[in-house]
N, C-alpha and C positions, 0 to 999 in steps of 0.2 A: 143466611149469608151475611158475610161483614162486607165493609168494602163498598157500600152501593152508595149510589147516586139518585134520588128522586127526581124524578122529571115532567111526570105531570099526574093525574088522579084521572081514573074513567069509572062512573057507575060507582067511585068510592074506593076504587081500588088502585093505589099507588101502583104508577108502573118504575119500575127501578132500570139502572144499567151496575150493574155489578164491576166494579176495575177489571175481572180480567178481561171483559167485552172487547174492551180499547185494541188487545195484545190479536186476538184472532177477528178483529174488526181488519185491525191494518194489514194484518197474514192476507185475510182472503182479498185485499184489494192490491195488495202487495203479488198474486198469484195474478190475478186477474191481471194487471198493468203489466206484466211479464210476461204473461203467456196466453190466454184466452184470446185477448182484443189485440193483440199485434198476428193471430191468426187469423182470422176472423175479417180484422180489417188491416191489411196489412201497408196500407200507401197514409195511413194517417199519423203523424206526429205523435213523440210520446208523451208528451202534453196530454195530449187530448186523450190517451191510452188510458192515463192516469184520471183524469176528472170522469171518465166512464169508469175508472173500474172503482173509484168511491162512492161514484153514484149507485153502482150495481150494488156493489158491498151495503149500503145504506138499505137499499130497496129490501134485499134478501133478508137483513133483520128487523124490516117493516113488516115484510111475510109471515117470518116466524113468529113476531109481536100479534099478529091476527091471528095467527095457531093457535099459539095462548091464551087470546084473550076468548076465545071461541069456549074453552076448556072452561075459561073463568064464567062467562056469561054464563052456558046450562048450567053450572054449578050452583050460581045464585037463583034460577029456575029452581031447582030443589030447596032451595033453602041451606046450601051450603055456602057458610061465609066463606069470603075468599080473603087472605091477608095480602099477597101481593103476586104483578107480574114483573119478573128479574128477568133481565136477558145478561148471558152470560158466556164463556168462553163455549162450552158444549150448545149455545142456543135458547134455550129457555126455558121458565118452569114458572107453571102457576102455583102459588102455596093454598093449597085449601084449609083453612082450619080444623074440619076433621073430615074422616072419610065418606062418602054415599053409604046409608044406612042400607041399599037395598041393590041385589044384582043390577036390577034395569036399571039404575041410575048411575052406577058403574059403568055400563054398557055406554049409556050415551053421552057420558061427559068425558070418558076417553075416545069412541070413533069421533066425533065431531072436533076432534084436531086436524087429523089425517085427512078426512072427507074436506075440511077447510082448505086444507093446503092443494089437495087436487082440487076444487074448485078454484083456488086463487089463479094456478098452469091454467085450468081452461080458461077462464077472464081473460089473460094476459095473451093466449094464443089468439084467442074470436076477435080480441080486439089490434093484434097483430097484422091479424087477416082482413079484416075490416078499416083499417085506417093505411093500410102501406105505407109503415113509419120510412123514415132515411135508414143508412146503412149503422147509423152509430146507436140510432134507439130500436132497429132491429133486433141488431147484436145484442143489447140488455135485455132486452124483452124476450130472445130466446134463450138466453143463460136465467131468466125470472122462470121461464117454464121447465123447463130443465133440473132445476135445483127445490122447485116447490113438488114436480113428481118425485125426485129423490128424498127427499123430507118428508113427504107423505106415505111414500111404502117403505121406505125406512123403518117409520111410526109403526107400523103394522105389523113389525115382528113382533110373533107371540111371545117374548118375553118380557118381564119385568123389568125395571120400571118402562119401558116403552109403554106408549099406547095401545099395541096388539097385545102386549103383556099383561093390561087393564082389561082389553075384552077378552083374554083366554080366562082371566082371573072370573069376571062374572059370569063368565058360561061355565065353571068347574063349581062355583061358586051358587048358581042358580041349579045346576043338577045333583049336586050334593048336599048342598047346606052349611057347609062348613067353610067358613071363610080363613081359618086357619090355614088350613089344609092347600085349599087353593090357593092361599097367599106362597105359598112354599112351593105347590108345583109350578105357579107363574116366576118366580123368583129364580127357581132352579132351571128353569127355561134360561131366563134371563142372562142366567152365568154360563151357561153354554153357549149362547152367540157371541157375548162378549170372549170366550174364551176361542170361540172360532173368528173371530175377528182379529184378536193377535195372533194364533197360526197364519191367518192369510197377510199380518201384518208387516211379518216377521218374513216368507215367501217373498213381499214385492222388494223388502227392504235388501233380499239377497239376487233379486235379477235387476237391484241399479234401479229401482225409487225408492228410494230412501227416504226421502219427506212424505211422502202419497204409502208407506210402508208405517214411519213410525207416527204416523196419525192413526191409523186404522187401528196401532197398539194402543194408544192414548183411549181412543172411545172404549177399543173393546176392557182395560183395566179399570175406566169409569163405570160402565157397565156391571161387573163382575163384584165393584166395589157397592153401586147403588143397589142392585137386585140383594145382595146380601143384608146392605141395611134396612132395605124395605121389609123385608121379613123380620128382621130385628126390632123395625119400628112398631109392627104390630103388634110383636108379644109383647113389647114395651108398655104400649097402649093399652092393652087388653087386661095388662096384672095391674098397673096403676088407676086405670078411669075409676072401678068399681069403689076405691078406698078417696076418705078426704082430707082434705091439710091437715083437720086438727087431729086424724089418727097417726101424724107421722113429726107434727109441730113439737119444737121444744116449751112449755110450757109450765111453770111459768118463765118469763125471758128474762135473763138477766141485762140488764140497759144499764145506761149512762148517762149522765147529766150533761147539756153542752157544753157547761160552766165549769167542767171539769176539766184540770190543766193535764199535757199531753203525757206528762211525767208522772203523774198518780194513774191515769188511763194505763202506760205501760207496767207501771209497780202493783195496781190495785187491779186491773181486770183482767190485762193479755198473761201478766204471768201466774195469775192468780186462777184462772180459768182453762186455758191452756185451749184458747179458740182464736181464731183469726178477725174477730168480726161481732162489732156488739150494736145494737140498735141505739138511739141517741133519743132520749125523750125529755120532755118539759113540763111537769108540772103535770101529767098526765097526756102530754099531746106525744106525739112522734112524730122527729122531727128530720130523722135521717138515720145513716149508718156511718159508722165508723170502720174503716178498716185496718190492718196493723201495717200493708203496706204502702198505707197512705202518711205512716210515718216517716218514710223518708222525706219528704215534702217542706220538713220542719227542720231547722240544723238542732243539731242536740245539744246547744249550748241556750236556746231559749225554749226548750221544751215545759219548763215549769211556771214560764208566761204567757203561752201559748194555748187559749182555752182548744176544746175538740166542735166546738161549733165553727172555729175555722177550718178544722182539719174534714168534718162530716161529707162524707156525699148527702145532697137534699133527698128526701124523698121523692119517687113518683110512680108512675102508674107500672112501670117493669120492676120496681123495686117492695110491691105491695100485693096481696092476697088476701082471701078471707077464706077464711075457716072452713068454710062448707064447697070452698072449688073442691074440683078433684083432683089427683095427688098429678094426674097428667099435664093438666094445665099449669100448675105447678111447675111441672118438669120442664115440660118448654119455656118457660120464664126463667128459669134457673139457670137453663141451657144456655140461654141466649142473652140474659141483658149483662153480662160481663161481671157480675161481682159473685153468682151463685150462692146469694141468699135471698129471703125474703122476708120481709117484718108483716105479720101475720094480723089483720085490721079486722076489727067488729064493732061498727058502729064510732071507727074513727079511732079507739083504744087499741094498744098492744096488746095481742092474748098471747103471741106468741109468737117464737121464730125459725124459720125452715129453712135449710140448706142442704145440697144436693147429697151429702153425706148421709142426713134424714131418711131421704128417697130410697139410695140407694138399700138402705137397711131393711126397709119394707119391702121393697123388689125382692130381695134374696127371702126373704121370709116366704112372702108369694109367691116366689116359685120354683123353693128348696123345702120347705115344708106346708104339712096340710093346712088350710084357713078354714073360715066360715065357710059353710056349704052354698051359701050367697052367689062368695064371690068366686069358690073354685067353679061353679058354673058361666061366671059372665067372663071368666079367665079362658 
């Protein structure tokens, strides 16, 4: 995800707020301060409607942040690193680095979201019942129980990506063996709710809720959209892990000097090579990347005084690879650090350089024609 906010680190793991947070942060306190808490409690000021329904708003994605982080904790229990906790317009997501190697570990690092969220409703009811708060932290405290069982058996449709989606996957998954397979039947669960979620979305939007109508559309096309990519992320995963940088690397890499002025870079390399993107090295070091539309940057009247060490993106660790990752890890780098290349490091020297165009060339190889017997098995 772009767009995010870091806000603090737990266990190592950056927890984030994604932009759209903010838009359905203020929706649901914007709902709440209109409608919940002027029923509810109806002789109190809207003032005060308002400072409870940002409080409730807050708490609810405090809950969710426990959901998540429950997901991320047994995940490091296995030994599954975790990159980050986002909360986000749909609520939240732990990013795992790679999948549970094994059914059981599927099993438990998706129920122990849903099981968290129902324990969170009972906490908040026992302690409900045991303190006989006032009418205004009543009122939060049963809109907290309320919205934590909804988010809990929510969780637990068997479809993908949801968390019941996770444990249908490892019980298709642990009875058959085929994690393929089950990825596809949990998947295509998945786009059936989401598809019967906007039939029912689309029904409330035509008896006059309209808003309570075209959210139900909103999830169920999220849905429908994620379940399909999750399946897609697999085979993804599956045809690239087995292969590594330097089967898919261009090598040897054509580079650049940084001392090279911006006008011989565009006469001697971009047109000369007819590629968007060249490594920038010294003397044997690497030192960055150059891009072509990093030429705007420069007016074209001092381009020929203008060395490419100014022009360079520096190097760093989203813009670097070595040789022997796999073509996966790869892909996710590529995907994500915005320039969709990588200057390919062994022992600190350029051997060579990868861009998503690379990737994608092996994929279609991988899985439009036959491979090694290696890897059409680990595929």
């Amino acid at each position: 995800m772009t767009a995010t906010l870091t806000l603090f680190r737990i266990r190592g793991i950056p927890v984030q707020v994604h932009a759209s947070w903010l838009a359905i942060y203020g929706l649901i306190a914007w709902s709440l301060a209109v409608g919940y808490f002027p029923q509810v409690l109806p002789d109190v000021s809207a003032w005060a409607h308002w400072t409870n329904a940002l409080l409730a708003a807050l708490l609810l994605f405090v809950s969710v942040f426990v959901h998540e982080l429950s997901h991320a904790l047994v995940a490091l229990r296995y030994g599954i690193p975790v990159r980050s906790i986002t909360l986000h317009v749909f609520g939240g997501v732990s990013q795992l680095e790679r999948e549970p190697e094994r059914p059981g570990e599927e099993l438990m690092v998706a129920i122990v979201g849903p099981l968290t969220s129902l324990a969170i409703a009972g906490v908040v009811l026992l302690t409900a019942t045991v303190l006989d708060p006032g009418p205004a932290a009543a009122a939060t405290m049963q809109y907290l129980v309320l919205v934590n069982v909804v988010v809990g058996l929510f969780n637990l449709v068997p479809g993908f990506p949801l968390d019941g989606g996770r444990v249908l996957r490892a019980a298709l998954w642990k009875a058959k063996g085929d994690l393929r397979w089950a990825t596809q039947v949990a998947s295509s669960a998945g786009a059936a709710f989401g598809l019967l979620l906007i039939v029912l979305g689309v029904w409330r939007g035509l008896t006059g809720q309209f808003l309570g109508g075209l959210w139900f559309v909103v999830i169920g096309l999220f849905l429908r959209q994620a379940a399909a990519a999750s399946y897609q992320h697999l085979v993804l995963r599956r045809s690239l892990a087995p292969r590594t940088v330097a089967d898919a690397m261009t090598s040897p890499a054509v580079h650049v000097s940084p001392e090279v002025s911006v006008d011989a870079l565009v006469e001697d390399f971009f047109w000369r090579h007819h590629v968007t993107s060249f490594p920038v090295v010294d003397g044997g070091r690497p030192l960055g990347l150059v891009r072509v539309h990093d030429l705007q940057r420069v007016p074209r009247e001092r381009w020929t005084v203008t060395p490419v060490r100014e022009l360079m993106l520096p190097l760093s660790a989203a813009l670097t690879i070595a040789p022997g990752a796999s073509l996966w890890e790869a892909f996710e780098k590529l995907s994500s650090n915005g320039v969709g290349r990588l200057a390919v490091l062994d022992d600190g020297q350029l051997v060579g350089y990868l861009s998503i165009k690379d990737v994608m060339h092996v994929l279609t190889l991988t899985t439009g024609a036959p491979g090694p017997q290696s890897v059409s098995r680990a595929a």
